[in-house]
C-alpha positions, -999 to 999 in steps of 0.1 A, spaced: 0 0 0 13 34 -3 21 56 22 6 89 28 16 107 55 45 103 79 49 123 106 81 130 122 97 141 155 59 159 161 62 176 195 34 201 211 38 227 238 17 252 256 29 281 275 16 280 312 26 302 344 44 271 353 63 269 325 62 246 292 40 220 288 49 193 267 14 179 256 29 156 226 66 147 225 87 129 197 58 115 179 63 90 150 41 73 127 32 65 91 -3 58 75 -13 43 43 -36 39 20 -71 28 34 -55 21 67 -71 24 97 -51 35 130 -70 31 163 -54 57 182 -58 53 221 -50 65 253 -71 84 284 -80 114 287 -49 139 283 -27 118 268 -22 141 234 -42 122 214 -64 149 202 -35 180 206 -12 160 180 -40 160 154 -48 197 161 -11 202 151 -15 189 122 -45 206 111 -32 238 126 -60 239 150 -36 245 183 -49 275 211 -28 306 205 -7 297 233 4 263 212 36 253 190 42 225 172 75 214 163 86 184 140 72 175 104 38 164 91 48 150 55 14 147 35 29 136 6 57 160 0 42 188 20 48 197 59 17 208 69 31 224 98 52 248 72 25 260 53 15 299 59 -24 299 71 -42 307 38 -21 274 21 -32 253 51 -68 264 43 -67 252 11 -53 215 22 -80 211 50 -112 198 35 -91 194 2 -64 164 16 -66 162 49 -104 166 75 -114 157 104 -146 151 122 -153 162 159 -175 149 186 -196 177 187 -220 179 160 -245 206 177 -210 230 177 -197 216 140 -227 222 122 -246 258 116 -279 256 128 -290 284 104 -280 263 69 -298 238 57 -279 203 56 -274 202 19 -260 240 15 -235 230 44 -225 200 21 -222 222 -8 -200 245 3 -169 225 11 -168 211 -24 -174 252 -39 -149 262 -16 -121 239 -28 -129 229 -59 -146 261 -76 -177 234 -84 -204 255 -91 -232 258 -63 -262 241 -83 -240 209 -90 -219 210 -55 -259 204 -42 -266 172 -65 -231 159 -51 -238 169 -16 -273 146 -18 -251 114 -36 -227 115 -5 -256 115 22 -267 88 2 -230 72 -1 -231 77 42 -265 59 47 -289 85 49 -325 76 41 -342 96 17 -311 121 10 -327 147 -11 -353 156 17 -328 155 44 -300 177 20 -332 204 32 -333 202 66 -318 222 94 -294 200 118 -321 205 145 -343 186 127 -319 153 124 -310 129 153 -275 128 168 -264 100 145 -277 115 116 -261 147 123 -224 129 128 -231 106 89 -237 146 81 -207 157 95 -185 123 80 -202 132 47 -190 168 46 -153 156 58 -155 135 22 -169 159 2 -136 164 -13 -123 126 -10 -94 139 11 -64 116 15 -62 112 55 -95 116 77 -96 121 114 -121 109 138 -119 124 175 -142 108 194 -166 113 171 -191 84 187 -188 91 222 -220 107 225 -239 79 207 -256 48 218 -238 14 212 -262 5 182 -252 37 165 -221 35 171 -214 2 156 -235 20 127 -211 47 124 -182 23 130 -188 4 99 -200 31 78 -160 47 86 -147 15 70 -170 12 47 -166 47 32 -126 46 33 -124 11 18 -145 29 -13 -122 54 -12 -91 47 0 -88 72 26 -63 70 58 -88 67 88 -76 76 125 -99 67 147 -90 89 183 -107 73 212 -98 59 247 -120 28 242 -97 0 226 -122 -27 223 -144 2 199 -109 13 182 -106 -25 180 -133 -30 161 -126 -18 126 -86 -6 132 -62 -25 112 -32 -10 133 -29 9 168 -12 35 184 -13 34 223 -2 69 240 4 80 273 13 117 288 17 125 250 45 96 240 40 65 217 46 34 241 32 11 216 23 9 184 12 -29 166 -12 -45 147 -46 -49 163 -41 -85 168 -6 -80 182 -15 -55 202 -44 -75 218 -27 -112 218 10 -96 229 12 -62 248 45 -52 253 40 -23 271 30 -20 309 5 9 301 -11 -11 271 -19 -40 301 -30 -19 320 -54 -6 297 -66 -39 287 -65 -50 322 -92 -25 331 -114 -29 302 -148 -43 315 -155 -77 303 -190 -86 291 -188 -124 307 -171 -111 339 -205 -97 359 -189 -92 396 -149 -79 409 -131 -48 415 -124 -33 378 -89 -35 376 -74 8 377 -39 17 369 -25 31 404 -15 68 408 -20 102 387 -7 109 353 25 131 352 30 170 349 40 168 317 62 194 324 93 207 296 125 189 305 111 160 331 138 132 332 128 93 326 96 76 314 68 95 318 50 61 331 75 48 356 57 65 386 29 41 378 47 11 364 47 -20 380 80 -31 359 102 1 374 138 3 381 160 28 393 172 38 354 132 46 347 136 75 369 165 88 349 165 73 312 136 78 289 129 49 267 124 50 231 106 34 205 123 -1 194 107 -27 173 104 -60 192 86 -81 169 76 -74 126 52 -44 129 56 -38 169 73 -14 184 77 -5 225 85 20 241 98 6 275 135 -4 288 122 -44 298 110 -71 277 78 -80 289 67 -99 258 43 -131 265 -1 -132 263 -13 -104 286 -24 -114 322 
């Protein structure tokens, strides 16, 4: 398959009274053609900051440092008016919050329209007819009705296959997912979940899927990117991931996933608070937590190795073997 985007060395700070926080740090990964990366973590852990580099999205107080190759560009070297042009055009994303992402005075359709006048000069009339084919493409029932409605008038998961539509309008290369079924019920979601792979199967589009739920990310990701305090500690395949962790964070996580046979027991938690995240902290960022920790934690930071084909840690031990 090939690649699309590769992003290198990405690293995200905010100023703060207390200094620099570093929200992302030394971030590596590639994506490919109709790939789908389950990006995990919990809350805080960059997931959503890194992306919002990349579409240069950060708060005014952000900087983001590295490379974002999409193709041959660097998105985050491209003066504000060139970004516009790529967003929507190669690159989209779709957000959690579709009351907030959609303008309640527009009718559906318009909305639709407008990405695919904006970026491709189509002429309004005919952006229209191909705003009605995609809600039909993202399973809307009777499309050319609902291209006239206000988002009021649509149920939450008809608002986000809105929202997924209007991300495609322009068949961009890489699409981005934040959350974007938290706030529906499990039968939608599965909807929405399949529709995502369904949609960038057809059209070969790079899918990142953020989320802190691995079994949902599990569902329909071909690969996975596990991070914590805004570092990479594991990166696999979703089987590998699932049959193999390597990483103590990545058990943990699993370990305190609730089972759907296990009805009774103390859910398993991951001890202690995440870290400051502070600009020039010494170690890994995990070892306060870390079952595994030795004295060199405290003062060497691991980086990312391969320890199997397609599986890379980022941990100083071994722990390889089925998860407990």
């Amino acid at each position: 398959m090939p690649r699309i985007m590769s992003v290198e060395n990405l690293s995200v700070r905010f100023a703060s009274r207390s200094g620099q926080i570093e929200v992302v740090k030394d971030l590596n990964f590639d994506l490919w053609t109709g790939q789908v990366l389950g990006l995990v973590g919990e809350s805080g852990s960059g997931k959503t900051q890194a992306f919002l580099a990349i579409m240069g999205l950060l708060a005014r107080n952000g900087r983001a440092e590295g490379r974002a190759l999409l193709g041959d560009v660097d998105l985050l070297q491209l003066k504000p008016r060139a970004l516009n042009r790529m967003r929507g055009r190669e690159i989209a994303m779709v957000f959690q919050d579709t009351a907030a992402a959609l303008n309640p005075t527009l009718r559906i359709g318009i909305q639709m329209a407008e990405v695919l006048a904006l970026h491709h000069a189509v002429p309004l009339p005919q952006a229209e007819l191909a705003a009605i084919d995609m809600l039909d493409m993202v399973g809307i029932s009777d499309p050319e009705r609902r291209a006239r409605c206000y988002p009021h008038e649509l149920s939450g998961g008809m608002r986000q296959r809105v929202l997924i539509g209007m991300a495609l309008m322009c068949r961009p290369k890489v699409l981005i997912a934040d959350e974007a079924t938290a706030s529906l019920d499990a039968t939608v979601q599965a909807q929405i979940l399949t529709l995502f792979k369904t949609v960038c199967d057809r059209l070969g589009t790079a899918l990142v899927l953020i989320t802190h739920d691995l079994s949902l990310a599990a569902s329909i990701a071909d690969r996975m990117m596990v991070m914590y305090a805004g570092q990479a500690v594991e990166i696999a395949t979703t089987d590998a991931l699932f049959h193999d962790p390597r990483h103590p964070y990545t058990r943990g996580l699993l370990a305190s996933t609730p089972a759907a046979t296990v009805t009774r027991g103390k859910l398993y938690t991951i001890p202690g608070p995440p870290p400051r995240l502070l600009e020039g902290e010494r170690g890994c960022r995990f070892n306060p937590r870390c079952p595994h920790r030795a004295a060199h934690c405290v003062e060497l930071a691991p980086i990312l190795r391969p320890v199997a084909l397609d599986h890379q840690v980022a941990c100083h031990f071994d722990i390889g073997g089925a998860s407990q």
